[in-house]
Backbone bond lengths (Angstrom), bond angles and torsions (degrees), N, CA, C in turn:
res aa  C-N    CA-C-N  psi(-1)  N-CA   C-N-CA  omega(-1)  CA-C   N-CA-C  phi
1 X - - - 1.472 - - 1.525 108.85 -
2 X 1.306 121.66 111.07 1.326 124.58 165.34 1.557 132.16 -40.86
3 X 1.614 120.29 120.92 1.274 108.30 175.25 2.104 114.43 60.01
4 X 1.280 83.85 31.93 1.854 74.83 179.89 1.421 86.01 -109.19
5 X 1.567 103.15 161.79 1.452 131.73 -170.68 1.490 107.77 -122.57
6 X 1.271 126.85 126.39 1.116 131.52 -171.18 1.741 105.89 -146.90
7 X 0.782 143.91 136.50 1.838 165.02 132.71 1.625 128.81 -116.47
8 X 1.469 94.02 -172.16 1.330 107.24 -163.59 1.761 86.43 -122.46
9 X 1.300 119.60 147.37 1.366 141.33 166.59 1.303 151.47 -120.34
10 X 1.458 117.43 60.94 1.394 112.61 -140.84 2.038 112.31 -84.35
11 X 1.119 110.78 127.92 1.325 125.52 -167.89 1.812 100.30 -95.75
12 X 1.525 112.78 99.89 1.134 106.26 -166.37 1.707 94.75 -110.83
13 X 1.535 125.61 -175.57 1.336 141.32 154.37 1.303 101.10 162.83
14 X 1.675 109.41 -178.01 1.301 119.67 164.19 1.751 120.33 -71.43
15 X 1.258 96.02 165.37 2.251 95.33 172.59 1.509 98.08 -50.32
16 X 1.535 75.07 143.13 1.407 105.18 160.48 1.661 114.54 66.87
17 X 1.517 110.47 29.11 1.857 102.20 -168.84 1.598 94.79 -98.09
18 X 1.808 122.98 -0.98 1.844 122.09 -172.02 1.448 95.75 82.84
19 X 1.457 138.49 58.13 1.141 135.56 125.93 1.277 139.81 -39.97
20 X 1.324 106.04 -65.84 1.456 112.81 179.39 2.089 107.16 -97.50
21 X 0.877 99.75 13.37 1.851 120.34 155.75 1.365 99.40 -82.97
22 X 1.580 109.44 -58.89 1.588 100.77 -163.62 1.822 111.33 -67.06
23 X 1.624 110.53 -31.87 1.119 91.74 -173.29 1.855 128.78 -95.99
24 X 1.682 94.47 7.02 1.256 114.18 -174.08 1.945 86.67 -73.38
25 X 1.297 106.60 -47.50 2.155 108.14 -173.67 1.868 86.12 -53.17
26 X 1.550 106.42 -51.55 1.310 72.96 -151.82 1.633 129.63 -86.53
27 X 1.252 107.91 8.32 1.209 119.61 170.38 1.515 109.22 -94.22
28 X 1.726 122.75 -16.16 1.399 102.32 -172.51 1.496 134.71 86.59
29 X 1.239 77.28 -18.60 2.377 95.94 175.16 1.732 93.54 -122.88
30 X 1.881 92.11 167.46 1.426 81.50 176.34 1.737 86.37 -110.74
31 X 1.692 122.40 106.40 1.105 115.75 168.86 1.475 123.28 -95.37
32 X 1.722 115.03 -14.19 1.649 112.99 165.93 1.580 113.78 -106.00
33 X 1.410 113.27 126.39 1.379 98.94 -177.26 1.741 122.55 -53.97
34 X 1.284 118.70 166.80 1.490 99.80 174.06 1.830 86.25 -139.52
35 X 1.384 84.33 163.45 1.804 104.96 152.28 1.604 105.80 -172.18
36 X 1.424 111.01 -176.19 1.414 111.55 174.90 1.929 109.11 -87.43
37 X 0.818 125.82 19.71 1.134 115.73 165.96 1.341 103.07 -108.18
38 X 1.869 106.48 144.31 1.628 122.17 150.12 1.144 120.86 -23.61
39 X 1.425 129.62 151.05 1.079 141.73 145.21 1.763 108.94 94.31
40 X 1.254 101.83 7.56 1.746 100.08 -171.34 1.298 129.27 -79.97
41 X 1.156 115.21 -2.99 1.450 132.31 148.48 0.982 112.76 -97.09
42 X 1.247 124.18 123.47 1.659 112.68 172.82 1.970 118.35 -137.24
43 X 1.536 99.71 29.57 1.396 114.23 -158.60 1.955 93.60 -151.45
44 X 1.095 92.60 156.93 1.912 106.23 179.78 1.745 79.34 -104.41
45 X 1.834 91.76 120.39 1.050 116.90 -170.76 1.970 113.09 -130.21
46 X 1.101 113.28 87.47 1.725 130.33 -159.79 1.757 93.82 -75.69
47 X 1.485 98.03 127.40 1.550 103.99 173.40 1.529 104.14 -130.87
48 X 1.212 111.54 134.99 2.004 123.24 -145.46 2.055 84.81 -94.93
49 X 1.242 131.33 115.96 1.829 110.26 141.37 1.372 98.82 -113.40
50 X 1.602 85.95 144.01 1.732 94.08 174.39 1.404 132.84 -158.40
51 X 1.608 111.23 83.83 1.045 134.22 -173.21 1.683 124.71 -91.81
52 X 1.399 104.32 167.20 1.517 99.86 -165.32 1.428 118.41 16.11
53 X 1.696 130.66 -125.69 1.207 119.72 -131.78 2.280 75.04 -109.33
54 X 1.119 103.35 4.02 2.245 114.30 -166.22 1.472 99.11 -101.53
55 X 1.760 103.68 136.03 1.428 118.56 -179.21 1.416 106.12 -120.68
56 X 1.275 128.56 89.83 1.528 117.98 -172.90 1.273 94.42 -94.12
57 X 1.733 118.04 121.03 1.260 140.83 141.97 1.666 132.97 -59.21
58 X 1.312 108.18 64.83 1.717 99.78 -178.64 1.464 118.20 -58.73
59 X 0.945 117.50 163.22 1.558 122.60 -176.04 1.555 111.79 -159.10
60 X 1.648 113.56 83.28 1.101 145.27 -157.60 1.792 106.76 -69.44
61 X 1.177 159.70 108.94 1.582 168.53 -170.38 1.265 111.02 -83.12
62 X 1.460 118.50 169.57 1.215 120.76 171.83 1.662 92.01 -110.64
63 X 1.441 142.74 145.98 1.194 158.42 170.20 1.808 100.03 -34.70
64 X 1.054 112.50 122.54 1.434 129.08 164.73 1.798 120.30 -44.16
65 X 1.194 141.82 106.03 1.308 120.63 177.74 1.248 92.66 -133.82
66 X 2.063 90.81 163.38 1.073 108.27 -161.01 1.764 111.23 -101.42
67 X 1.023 133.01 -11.69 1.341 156.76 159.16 1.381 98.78 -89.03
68 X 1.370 121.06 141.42 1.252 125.78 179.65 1.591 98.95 -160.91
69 X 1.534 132.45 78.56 1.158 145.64 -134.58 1.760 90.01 -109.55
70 X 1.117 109.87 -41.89 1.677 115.50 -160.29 1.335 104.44 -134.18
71 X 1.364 107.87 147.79 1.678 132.32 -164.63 1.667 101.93 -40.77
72 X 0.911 98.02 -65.23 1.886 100.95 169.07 1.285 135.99 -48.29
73 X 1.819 115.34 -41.34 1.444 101.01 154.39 1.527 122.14 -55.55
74 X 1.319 116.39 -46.21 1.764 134.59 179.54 1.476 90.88 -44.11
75 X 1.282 127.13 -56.75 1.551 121.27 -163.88 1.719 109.64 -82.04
76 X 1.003 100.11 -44.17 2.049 82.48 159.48 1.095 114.36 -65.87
77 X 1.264 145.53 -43.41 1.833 150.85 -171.91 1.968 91.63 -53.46
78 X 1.133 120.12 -45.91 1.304 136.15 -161.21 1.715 114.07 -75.96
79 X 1.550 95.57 -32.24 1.362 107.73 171.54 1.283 119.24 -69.32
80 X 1.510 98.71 -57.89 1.558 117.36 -174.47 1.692 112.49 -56.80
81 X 1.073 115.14 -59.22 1.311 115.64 -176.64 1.647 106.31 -66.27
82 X 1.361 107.18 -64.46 1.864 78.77 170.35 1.795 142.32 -35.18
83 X 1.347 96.67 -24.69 1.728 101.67 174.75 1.243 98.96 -68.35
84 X 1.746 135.98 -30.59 1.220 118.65 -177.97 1.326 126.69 -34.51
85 X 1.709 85.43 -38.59 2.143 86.40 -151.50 1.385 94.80 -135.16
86 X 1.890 118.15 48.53 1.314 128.38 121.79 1.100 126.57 -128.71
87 X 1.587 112.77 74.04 1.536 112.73 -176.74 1.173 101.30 -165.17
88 X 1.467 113.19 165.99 1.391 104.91 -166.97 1.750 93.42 -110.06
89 X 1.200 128.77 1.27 1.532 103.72 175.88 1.438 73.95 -158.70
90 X 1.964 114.38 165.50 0.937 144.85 -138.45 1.248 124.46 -164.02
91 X 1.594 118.94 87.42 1.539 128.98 -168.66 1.027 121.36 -104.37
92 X 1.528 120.03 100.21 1.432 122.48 -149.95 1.320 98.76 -106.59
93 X 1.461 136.10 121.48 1.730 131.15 -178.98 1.225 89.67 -119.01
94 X 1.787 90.95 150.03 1.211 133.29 176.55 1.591 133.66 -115.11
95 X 1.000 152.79 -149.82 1.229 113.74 169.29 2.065 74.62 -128.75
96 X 1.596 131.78 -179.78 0.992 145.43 -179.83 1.468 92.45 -87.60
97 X 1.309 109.61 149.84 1.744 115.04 -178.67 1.101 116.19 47.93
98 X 1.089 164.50 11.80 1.095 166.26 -146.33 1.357 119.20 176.17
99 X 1.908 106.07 125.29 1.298 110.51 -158.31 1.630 94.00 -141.15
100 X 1.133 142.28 124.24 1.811 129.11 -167.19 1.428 83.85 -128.65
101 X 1.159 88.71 166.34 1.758 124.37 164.99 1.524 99.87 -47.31
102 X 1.272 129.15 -45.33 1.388 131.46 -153.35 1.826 86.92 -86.51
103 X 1.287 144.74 -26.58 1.084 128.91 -160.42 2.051 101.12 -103.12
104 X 1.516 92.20 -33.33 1.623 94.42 153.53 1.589 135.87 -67.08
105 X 1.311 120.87 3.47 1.114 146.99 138.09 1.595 129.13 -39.81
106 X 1.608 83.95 -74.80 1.057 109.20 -179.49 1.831 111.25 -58.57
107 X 1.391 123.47 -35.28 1.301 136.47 179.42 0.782 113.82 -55.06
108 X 1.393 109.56 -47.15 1.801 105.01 174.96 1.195 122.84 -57.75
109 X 1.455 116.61 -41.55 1.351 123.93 -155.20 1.983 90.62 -79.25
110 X 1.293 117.33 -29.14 1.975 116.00 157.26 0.884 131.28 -41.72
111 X 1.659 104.62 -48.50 1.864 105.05 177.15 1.312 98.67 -58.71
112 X 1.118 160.60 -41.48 1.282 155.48 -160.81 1.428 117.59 -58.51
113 X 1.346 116.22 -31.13 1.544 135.51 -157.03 1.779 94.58 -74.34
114 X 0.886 113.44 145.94 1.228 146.95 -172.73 1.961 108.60 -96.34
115 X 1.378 96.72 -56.82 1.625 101.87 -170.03 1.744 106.89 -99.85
116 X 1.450 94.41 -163.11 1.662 75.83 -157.18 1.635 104.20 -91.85
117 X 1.333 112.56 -177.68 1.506 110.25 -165.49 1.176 106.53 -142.78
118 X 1.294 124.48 115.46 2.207 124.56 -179.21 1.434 89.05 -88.09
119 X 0.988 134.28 157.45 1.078 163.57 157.70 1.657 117.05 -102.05
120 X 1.608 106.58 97.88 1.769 103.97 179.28 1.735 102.99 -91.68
121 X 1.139 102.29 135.42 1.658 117.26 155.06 1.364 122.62 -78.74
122 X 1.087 123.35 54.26 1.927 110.30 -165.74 1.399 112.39 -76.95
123 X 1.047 86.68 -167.98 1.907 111.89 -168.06 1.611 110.70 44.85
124 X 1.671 123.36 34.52 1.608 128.63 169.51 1.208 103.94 -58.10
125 X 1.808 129.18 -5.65 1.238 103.96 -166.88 1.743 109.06 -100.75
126 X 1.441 100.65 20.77 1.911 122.00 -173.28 1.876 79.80 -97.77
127 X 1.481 123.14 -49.55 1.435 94.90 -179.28 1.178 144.61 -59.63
128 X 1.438 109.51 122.77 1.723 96.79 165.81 1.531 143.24 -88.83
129 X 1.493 101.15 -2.59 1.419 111.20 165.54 1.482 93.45 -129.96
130 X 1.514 108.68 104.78 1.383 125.44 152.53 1.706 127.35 -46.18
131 X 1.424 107.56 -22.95 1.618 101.98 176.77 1.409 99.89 -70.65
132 X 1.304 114.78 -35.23 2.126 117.15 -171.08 1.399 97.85 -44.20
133 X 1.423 120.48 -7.14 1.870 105.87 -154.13 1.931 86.26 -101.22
134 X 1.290 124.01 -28.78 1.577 122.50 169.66 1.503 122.62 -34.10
135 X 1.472 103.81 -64.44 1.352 103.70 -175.44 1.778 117.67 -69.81
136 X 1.267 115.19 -22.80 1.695 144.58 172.03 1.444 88.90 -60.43
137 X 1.234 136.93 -67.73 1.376 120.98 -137.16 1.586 93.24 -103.45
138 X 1.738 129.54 -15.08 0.895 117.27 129.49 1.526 163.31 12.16
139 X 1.388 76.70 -93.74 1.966 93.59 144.50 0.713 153.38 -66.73
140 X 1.538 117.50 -26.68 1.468 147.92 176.00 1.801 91.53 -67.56
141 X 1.488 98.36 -44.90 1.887 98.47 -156.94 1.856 94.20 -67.30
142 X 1.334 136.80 -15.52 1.230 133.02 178.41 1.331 116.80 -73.70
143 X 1.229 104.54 -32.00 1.448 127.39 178.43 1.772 126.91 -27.82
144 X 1.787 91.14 -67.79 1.201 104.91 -179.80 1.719 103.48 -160.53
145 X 1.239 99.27 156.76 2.248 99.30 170.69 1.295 102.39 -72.17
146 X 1.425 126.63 68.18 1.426 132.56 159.97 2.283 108.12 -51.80
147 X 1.619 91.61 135.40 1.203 104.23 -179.69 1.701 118.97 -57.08
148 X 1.605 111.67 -32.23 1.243 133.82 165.76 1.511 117.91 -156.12
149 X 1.145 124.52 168.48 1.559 142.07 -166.37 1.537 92.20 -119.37
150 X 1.470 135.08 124.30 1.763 109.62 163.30 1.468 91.68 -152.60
151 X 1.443 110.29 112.16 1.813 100.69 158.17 1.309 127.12 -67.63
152 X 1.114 97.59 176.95 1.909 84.31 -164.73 1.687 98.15 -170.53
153 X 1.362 103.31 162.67 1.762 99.74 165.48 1.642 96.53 -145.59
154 X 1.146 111.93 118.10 1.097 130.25 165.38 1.583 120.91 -40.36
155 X 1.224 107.40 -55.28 1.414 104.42 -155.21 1.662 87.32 -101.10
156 X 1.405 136.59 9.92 1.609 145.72 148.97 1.639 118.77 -76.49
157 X 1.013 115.63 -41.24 1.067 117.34 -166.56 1.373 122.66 94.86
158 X 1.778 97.78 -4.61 1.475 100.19 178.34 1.506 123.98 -66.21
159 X 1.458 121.79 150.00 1.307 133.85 -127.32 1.794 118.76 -19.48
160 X 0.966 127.22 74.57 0.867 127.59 168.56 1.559 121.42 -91.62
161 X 1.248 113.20 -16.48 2.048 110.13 154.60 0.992 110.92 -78.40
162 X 1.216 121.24 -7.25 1.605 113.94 175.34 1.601 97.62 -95.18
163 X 0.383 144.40 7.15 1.564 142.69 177.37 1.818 102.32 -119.10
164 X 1.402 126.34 -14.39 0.950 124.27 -157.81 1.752 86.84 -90.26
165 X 1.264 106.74 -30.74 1.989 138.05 -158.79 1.737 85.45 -77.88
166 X 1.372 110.88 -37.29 1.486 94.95 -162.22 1.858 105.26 -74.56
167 X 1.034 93.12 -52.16 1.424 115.71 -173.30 1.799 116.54 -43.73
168 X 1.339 110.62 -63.97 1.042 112.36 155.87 1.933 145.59 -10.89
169 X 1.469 101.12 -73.41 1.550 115.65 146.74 1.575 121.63 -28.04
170 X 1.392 93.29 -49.50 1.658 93.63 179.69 1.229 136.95 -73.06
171 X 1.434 136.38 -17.63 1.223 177.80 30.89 1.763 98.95 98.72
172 X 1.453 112.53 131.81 1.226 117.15 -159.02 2.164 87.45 -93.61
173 X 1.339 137.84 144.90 1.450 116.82 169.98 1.845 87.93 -82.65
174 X 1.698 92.57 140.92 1.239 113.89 156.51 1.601 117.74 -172.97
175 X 1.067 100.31 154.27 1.998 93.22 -176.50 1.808 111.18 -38.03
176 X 0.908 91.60 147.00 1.924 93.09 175.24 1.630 94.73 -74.17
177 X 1.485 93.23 144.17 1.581 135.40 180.00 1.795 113.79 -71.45
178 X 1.468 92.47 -14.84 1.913 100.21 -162.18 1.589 96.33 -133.48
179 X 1.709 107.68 161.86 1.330 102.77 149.94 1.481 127.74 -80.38
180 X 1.183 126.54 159.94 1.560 117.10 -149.61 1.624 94.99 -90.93
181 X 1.545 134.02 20.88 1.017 122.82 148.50 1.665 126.01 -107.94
182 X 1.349 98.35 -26.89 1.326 94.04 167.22 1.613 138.66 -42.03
183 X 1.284 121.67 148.18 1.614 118.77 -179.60 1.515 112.25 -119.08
184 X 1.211 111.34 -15.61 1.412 113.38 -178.79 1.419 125.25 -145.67
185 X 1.246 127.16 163.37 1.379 110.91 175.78 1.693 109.41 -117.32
186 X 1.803 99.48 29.97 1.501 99.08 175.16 1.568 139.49 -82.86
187 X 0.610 171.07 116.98 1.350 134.08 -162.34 1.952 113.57 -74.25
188 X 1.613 103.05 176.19 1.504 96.76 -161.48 1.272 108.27 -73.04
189 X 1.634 109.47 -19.15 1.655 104.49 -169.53 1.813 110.11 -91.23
190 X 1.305 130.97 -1.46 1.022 136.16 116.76 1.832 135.56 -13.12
191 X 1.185 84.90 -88.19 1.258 124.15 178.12 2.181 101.84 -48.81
192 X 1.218 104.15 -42.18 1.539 100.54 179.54 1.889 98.06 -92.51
193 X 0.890 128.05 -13.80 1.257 118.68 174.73 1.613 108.81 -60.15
194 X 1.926 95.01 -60.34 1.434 80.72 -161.25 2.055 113.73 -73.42
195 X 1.299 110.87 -10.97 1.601 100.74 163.20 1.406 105.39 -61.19
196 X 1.005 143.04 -32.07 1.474 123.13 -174.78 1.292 95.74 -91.86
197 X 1.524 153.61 -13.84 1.843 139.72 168.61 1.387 76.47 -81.30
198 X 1.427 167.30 -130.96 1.355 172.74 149.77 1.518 103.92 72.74
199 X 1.479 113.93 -47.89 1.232 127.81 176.64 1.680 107.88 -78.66
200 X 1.629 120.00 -26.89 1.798 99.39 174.99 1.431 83.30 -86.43
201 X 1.490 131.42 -53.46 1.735 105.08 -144.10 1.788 107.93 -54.02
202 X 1.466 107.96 -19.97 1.462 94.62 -175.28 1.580 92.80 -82.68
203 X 1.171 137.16 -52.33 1.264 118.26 -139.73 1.517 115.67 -101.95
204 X 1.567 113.30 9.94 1.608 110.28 155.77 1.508 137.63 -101.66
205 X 1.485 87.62 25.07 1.417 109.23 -161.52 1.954 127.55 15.29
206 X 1.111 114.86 -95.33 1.759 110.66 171.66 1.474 108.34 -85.76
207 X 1.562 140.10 -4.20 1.333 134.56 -169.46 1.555 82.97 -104.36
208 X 1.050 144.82 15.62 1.452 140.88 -172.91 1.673 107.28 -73.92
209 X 1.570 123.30 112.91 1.276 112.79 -173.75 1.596 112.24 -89.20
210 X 0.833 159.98 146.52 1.430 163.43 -95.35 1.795 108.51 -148.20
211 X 1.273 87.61 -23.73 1.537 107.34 -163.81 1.272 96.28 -122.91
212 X 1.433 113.33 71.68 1.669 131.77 162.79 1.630 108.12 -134.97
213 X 1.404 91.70 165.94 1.676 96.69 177.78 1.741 102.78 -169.11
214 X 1.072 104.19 152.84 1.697 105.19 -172.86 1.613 101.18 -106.98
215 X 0.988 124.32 159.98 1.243 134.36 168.92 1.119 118.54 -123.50
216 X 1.847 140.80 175.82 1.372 122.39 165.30 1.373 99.10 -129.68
217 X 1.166 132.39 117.09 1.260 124.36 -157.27 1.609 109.10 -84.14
218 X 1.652 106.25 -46.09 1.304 127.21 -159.50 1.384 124.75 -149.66
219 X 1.274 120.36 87.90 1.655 111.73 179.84 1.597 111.23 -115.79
220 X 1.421 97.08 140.32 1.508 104.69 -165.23 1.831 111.27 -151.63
221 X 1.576 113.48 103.47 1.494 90.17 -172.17 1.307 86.85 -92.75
222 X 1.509 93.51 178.00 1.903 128.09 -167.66 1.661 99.71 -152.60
223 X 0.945 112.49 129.79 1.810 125.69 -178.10 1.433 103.27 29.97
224 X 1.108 145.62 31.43 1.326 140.25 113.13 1.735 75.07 130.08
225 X 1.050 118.80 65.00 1.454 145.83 151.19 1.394 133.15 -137.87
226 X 2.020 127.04 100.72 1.183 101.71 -160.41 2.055 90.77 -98.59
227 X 1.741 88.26 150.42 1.133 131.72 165.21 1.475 111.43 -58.97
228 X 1.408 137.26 75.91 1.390 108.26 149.91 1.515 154.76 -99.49
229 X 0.912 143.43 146.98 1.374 139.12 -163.07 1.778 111.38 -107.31
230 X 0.955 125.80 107.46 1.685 129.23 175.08 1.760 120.59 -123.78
231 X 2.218 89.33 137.21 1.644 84.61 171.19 1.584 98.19 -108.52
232 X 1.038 87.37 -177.20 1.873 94.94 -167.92 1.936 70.91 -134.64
233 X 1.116 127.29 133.08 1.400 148.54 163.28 1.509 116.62 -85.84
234 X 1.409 143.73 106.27 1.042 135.69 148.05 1.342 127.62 -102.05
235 X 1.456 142.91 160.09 1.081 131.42 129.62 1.671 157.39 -36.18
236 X 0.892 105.60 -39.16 1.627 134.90 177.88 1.445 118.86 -139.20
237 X 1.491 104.36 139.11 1.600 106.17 167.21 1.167 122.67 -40.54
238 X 1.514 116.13 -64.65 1.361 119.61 174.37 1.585 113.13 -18.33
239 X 1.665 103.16 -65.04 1.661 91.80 175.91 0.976 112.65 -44.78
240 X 1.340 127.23 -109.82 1.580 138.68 161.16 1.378 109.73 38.81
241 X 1.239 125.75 -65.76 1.517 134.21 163.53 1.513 114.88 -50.20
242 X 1.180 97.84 -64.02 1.875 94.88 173.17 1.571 113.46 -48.27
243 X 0.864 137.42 -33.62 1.328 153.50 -176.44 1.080 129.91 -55.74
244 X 1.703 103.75 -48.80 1.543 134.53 -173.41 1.386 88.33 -87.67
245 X 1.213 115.41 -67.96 1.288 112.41 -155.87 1.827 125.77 114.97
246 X 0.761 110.64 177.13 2.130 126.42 167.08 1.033 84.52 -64.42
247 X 1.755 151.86 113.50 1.668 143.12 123.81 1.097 97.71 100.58
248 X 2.049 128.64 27.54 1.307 109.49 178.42 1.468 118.54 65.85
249 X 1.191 125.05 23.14 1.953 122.59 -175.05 1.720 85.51 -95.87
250 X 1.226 129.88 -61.81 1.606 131.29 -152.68 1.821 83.63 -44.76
251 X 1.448 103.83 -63.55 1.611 98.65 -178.51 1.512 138.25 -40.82
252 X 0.756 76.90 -58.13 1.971 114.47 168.33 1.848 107.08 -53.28
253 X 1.288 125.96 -51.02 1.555 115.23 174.20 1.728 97.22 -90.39
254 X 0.899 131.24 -40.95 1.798 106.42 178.01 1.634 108.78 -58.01
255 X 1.262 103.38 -39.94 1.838 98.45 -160.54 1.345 93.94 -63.64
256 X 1.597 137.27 -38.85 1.636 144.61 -171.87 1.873 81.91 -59.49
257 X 1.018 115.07 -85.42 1.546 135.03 -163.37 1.637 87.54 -21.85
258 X 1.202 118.84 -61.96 1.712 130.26 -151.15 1.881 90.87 -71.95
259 X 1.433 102.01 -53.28 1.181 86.50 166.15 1.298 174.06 37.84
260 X 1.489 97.63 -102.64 1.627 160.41 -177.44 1.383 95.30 -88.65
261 X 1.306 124.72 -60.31 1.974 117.22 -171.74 1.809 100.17 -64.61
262 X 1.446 103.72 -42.40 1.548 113.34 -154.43 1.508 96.98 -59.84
263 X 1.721 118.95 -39.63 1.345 118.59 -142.81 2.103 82.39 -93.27
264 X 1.556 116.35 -22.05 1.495 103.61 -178.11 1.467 109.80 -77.77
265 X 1.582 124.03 -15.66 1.161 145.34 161.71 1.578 113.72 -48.15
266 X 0.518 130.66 -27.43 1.702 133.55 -146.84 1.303 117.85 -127.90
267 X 1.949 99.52 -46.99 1.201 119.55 175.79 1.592 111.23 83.62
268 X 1.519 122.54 39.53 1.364 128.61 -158.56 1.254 102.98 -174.68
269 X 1.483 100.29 160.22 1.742 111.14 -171.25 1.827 106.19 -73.61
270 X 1.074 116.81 159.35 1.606 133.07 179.41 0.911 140.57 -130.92
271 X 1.654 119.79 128.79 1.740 101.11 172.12 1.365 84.12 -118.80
272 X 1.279 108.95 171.86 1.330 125.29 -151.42 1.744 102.60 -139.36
273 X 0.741 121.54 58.58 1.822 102.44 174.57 1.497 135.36 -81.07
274 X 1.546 123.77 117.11 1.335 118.38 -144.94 2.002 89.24 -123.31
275 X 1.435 100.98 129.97 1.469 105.59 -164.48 1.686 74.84 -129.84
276 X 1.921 106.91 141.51 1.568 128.05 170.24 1.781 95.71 -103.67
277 X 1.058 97.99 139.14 1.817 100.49 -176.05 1.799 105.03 -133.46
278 X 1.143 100.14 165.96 1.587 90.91 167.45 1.727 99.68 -129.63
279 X 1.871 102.22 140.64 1.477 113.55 129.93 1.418 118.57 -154.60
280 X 1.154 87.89 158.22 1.063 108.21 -155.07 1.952 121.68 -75.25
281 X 1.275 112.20 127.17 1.453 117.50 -173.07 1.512 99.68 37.78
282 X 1.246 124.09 50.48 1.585 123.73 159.24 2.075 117.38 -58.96
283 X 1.323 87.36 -21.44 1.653 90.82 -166.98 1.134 126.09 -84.58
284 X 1.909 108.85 -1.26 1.377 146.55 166.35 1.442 116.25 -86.69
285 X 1.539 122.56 -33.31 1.245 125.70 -161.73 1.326 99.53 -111.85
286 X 1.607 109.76 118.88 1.349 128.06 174.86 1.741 111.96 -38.13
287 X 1.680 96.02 -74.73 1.695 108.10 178.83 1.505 116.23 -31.70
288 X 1.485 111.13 -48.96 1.588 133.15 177.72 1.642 111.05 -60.68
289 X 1.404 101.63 -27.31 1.807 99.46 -179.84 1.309 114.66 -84.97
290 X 1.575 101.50 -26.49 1.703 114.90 -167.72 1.595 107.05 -79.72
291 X 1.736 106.51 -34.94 1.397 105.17 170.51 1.517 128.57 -71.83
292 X 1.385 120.72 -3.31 1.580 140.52 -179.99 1.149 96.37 -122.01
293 X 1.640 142.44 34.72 1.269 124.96 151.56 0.977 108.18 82.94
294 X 0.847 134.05 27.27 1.783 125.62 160.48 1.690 117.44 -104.98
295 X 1.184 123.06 60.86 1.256 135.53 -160.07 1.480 103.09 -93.44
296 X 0.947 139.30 106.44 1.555 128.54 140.44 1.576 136.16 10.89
297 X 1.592 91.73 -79.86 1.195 104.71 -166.40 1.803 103.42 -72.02
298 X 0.916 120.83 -11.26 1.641 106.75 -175.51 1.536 114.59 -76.91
């Protein structure tokens, strides 16, 4: 393809700043799960747009932290910062008013960057006096020679073609990296795991244990029905119980809920089978992370 422009884009910050909010608007699919709890990305997660002759490569993070106590924080910290410094541009969000230790963290690990870096302000659409955002973005502008300044709200839609406008320009020309229908570079059994972890972080609200993980054990269609098989990983009984629920219902309305995404996923009828398992402090043990997909190098 002549003169086409194609890169990689890595959308970094701390938990919880609407990362994978921002890039679910801007791709139009929902390809990173979201909720309001920490930790809900926990994998480098690539979302394909690809229009006219432009291939924008997002490259979605797990939240930056500053404690990293157990094998799994270390392995998101490891993710995130590596997208820094393979990409050719760098969208670092912040939240509006609000600036923590955990996002000064993250700053440091910016000065490092090489290519250029926008700086998003999200969630402006929680402000109610828009001048408060002057002296805020202000500061930010002392910060560093950011490529652009742009507030934004993710989950609004506010300016997000303008940010789509910025990005673009920057973009090295080279043949696109993807086929021009593709959206991801996940695979599907991936991809149905995390709708069913998507389905506990929303639906155990504060009893939500932290130290879960889904697996896919077994998928198999039969007369144009796929078969699936799922573990849900805990640590402790205690979880396990929270999970299930009073009579198996907590289980029983997420697995329906998960369902419902899997079967609009696919485009085909579903069974769904959702099994709670135990092992133990897996979320500590490297070997144990690498065997549930938590690999690095992918």
């Amino acid at each position: 393809m002549n003169n086409s422009k194609c890169g990689f884009i890595g959308i970094v910050g701390r938990p919880n700043v609407g990362k994978s909010t921002l890039m679910n608007h801007l791709l139009l699919k929902p390809i990173s799960i979201t909720s309001e709890k920490p930790q809900t990305t926990r994998h480098r997660i690539v979302g394909i747009k690809t229009f006219d002759n432009t291939q924008l490569v997002f490259v979605d993070t797990p939240g930056m932290h500053i404690e990293a106590k157990k094998a799994m924080n270390r392995y998101m910290n490891k993710v995130a910062v590596g997208a820094l410094f393979d990409v050719d541009v760098v969208l670092w969000v912040v939240e509006a008013l609000r600036f923590t230790e955990e996002d000064e963290a993250v700053f440091k690990r910016i000065e490092q960057v090489t290519v250029p870096v926008i700086l998003l302000i999200n969630k402006i659409d929680k402000v109610k006096d828009k001048k408060a955002l002057l002296p805020f973005i202000a500061s930010m502008q002392k910060k560093l020679a950011f490529q652009d300044i742009i507030p934004i709200s993710a989950e609004k839609n506010d300016n997000l073609d303008a940010l789509l406008n910025r990005i673009t320009p920057l973009l090295p020309e080279q043949p696109f990296f993807y086929e021009t229908d593709q959206e991801t570079d996940r695979p599907i059994k991936f991809r149905i795991a995390e709708i069913i972890r998507e389905k506990l972080m929303r639906g155990l609200g504060q009893e939500l244990p932290y130290e879960l993980t889904v697996e896919i054990e077994q998928m198999k269609e039969e007369e144009g029905k796929m078969h699936i098989h799922s573990i849900i990983w805990v640590e402790r009984d205690g979880q396990k119980k929270i999970i299930i629920g009073t009579k198996g219902e907590k289980l029983k309305a997420m697995a329906t809920s998960a369902r419902l995404d899997i079967k609009a996923l696919l485009n085909q009828p579903v069974h769904l089978v959702v099994w709670v398992k135990i092992k133990a402090s897996w979320s500590d043990d490297e070997r144990a992370l690498k065997s549930l997909g938590y690999d690095e190098t992918d």
